[in-house]
C-alpha positions in Angstrom: 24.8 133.3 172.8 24.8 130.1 171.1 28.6 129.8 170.5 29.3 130.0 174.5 29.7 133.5 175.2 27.1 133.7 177.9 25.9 130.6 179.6 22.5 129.6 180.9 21.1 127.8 182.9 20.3 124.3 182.5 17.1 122.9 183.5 17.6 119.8 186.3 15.8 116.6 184.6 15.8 118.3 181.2 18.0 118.6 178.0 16.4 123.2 178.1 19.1 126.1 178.6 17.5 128.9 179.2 19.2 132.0 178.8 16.9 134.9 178.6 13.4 136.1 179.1 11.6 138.8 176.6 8.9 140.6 177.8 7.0 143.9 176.3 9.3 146.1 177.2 11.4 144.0 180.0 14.4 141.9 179.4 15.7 139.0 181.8 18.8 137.4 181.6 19.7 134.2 183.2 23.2 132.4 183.6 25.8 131.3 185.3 27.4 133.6 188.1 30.7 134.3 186.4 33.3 137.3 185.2 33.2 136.3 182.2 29.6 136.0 182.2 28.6 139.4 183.3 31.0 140.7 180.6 30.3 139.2 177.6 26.6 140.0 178.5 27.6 143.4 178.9 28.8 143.4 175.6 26.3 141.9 174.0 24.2 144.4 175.3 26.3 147.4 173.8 26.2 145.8 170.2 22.6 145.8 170.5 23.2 149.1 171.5 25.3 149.7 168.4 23.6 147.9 166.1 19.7 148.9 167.0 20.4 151.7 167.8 18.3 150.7 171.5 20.0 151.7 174.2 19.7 150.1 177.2 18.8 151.8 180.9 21.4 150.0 182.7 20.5 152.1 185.8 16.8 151.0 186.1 18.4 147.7 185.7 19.3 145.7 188.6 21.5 142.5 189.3 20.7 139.6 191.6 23.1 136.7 192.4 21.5 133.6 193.8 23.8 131.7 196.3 26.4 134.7 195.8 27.6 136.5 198.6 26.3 140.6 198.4 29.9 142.1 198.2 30.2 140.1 195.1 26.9 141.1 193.6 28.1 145.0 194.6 31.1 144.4 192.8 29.8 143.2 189.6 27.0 145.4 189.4 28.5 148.8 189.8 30.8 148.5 187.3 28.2 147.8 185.0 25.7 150.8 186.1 23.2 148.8 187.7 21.9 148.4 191.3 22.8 145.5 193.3 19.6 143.4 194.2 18.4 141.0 196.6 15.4 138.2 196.5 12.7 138.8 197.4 12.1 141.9 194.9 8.3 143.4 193.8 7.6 142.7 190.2 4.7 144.5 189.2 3.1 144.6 192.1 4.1 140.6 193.1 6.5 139.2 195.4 9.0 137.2 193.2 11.4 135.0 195.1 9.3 134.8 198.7 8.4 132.2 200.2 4.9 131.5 199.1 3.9 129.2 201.5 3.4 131.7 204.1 0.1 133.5 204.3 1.2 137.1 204.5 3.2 136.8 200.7 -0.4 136.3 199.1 -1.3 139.6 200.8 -0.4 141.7 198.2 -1.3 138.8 195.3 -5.1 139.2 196.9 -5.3 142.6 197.4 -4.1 143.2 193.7 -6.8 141.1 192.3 -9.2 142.2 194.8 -8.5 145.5 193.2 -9.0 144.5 189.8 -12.1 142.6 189.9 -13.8 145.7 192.1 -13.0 147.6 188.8 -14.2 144.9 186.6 -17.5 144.5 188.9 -17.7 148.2 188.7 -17.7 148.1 184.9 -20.0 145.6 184.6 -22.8 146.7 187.3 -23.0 150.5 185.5 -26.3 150.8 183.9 -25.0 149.7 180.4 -23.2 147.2 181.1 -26.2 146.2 183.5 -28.8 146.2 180.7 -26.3 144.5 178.5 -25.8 141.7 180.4 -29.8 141.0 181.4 -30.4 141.1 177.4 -27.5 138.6 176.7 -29.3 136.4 179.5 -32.3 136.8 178.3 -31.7 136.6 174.5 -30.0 133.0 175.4 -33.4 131.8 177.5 -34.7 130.5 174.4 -32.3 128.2 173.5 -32.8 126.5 176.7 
């Protein structure tokens, strides 16, 4: 990816291509909207294939074109297996792309965590964790 066979984008104000994203077990792959681009990625991806020995799910995978017109996105994505996409898309569980100035995009942001903490609350309020936590506050009384 280094000799020019897919392109990134470049940072405005900064010297940084970026050109993918590794997660766990999610890869995201950012460049420039162009044929050549989506096929030299595409075969990149079948000599991992090759090579690892990792094949990739090309039809949980989806494509998105920002600034590109939906026919186009159609027209590059089929070919290659994957859904066409569109901003904004849910990203485990989070609006990515939305506009996040509006108050009904941190809906789902504050329910989530809202969820999390009930559980966390939950966890800590049990009986255990209850006695746990009055004979870490009590152990520590001494020190002040």
């Amino acid at each position: 990816m280094q000799k020019g066979i897919f392109i990134g984008i470049k940072l405005p104000h900064e010297e940084i291509t970026i050109l993918h994203l590794f997660y766990a077990d999610a890869a995201l792959f950012v460049g420039e909207w162009s044929r050549d681009n989506i096929k030299n990625l595409s075969r990149v991806l079948r000599c991992f294939h090759v090579s690892l020995r990792l094949k990739v799910n090309f039809h949980k995978s989806r494509v998105f074109g920002i600034g590109v017109e939906t026919q186009e996105v159609t027209r590059y994505a089929i070919p290659l297996g994957c859904e066409p996409a569109k901003l904004p898309f849910n990203y485990l569980g989070i609006l990515v792309g939305a506009n996040m100035n509006l108050k009904k995009n941190w809906k789902l942001v504050i329910e989530r965590f809202q969820s999390k903490l009930s559980v966390w609350k939950a966890k800590t309020l049990l009986m255990g964790g209850c006695f746990t936590l009055t004979k870490a506050v009590l152990g520590s009384l001494p020190t002040y």
